[in-house]
C-alpha positions in Angstrom: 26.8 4.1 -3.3 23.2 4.6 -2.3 20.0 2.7 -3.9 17.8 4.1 -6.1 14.1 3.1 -4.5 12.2 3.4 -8.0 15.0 1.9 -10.0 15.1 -1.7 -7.5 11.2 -1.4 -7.5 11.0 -1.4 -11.0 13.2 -3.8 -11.6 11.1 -6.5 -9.3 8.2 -5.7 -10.6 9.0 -6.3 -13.9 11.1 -10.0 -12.6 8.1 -10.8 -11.5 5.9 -10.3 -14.3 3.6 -7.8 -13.1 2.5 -5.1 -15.5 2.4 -1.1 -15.3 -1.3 -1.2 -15.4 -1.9 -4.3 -13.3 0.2 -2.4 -10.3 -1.4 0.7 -11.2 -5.1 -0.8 -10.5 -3.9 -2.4 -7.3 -2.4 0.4 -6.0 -5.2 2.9 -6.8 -3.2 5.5 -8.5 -2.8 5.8 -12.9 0.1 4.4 -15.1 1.9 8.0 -15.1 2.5 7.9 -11.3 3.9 4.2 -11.6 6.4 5.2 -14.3 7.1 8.6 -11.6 8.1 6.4 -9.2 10.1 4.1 -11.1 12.0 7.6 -11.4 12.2 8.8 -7.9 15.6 8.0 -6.0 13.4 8.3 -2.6 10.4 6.4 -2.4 8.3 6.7 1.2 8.4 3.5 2.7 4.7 2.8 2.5 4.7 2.5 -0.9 7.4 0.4 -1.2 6.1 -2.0 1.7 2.9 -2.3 0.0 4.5 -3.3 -3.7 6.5 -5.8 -1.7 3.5 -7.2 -0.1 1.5 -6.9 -3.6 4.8 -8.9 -5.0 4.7 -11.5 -2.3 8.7 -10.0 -2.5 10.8 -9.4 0.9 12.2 -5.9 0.3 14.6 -6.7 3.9 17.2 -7.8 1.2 17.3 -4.6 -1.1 16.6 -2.0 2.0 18.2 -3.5 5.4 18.4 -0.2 6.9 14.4 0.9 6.1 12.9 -3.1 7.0 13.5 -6.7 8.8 12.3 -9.8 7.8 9.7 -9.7 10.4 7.7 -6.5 8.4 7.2 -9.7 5.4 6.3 -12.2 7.8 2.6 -12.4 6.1 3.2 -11.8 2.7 1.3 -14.7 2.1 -1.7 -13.6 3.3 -1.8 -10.2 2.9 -4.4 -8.1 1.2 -5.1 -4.6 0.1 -7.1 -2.2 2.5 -10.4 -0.5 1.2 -8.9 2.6 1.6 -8.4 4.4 -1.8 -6.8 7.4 -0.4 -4.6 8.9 -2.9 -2.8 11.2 -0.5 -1.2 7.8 0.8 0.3 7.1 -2.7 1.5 10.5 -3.7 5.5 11.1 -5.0 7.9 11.0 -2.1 8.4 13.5 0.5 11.2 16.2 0.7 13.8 14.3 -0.8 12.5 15.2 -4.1 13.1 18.8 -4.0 16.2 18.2 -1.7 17.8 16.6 -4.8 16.7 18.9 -7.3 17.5 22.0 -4.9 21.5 20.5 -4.9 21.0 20.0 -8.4 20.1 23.8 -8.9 22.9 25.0 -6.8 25.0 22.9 -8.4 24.7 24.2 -11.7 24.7 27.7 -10.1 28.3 27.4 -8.8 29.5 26.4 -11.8 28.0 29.0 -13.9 29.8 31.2 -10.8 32.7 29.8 -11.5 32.5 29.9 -15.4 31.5 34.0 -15.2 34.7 34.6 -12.4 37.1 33.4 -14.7 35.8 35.3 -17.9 35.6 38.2 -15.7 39.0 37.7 -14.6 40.3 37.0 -17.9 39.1 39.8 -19.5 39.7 41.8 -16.9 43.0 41.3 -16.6 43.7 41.5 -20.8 41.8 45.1 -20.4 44.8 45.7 -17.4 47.4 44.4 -19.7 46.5 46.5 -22.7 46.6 49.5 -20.6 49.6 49.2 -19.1 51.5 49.4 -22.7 
């Protein structure tokens, strides 16, 4: 089964004591995008870094295949750029719309599916009935 980025974030974060508005100030972005994340199954990896780095917390553990232990070496001392660009900390990338595309088409085939056999159902009463 994969992870779900915002769930595992959100979990720490809230282990950790850290509150909504407190990451939402140090991560120069408002409450609403916090909670977005929290929601997204795909989070870019610079975002997730930079929680773990706010936390002090070794992501490694929760995302082996997107970081090593070396990429937390100076959790310690780390501290947030100047840079307040909010283009950096905007909702993931394709993924996003990739899910909610197979979503979509999902629920397409099945209302395929649902309208075939009503079709062929009545269809084939209307056959019956005029056969007698």
């Amino acid at each position: 089964m994969e992870n779900h980025n915002g769930h595992i974030l959100e979990m720490l974060i809230r282990k950790k004591g850290y509150s909504i508005s407190e990451i939402a100030r140090v991560t120069h972005v408002n409450r609403r995008t916090v909670y977005n994340w929290f929601n997204q199954k795909y989070l870019k990896t610079e975002i997730i870094y930079r929680i773990g780095m706010i936390l002090k917390h070794d992501f490694s553990v929760e995302f082996p295949n997107l970081f090593t232990k070396e990429d937390f070496k100076e959790t310690g001392t780390y501290k947030e750029p100047e840079s307040n660009d909010p283009i950096f900390w905007e909702l993931p990338t394709h993924h996003v719309w990739k899910d909610r595309y197979i979503s979509l088409l999902e629920q397409y085939n099945k209302m395929l599916l649902t309208y075939s056999k009503m079709d062929q159902h009545f269809n084939g009463t209307a056959m019956e009935g005029a056969k007698v």
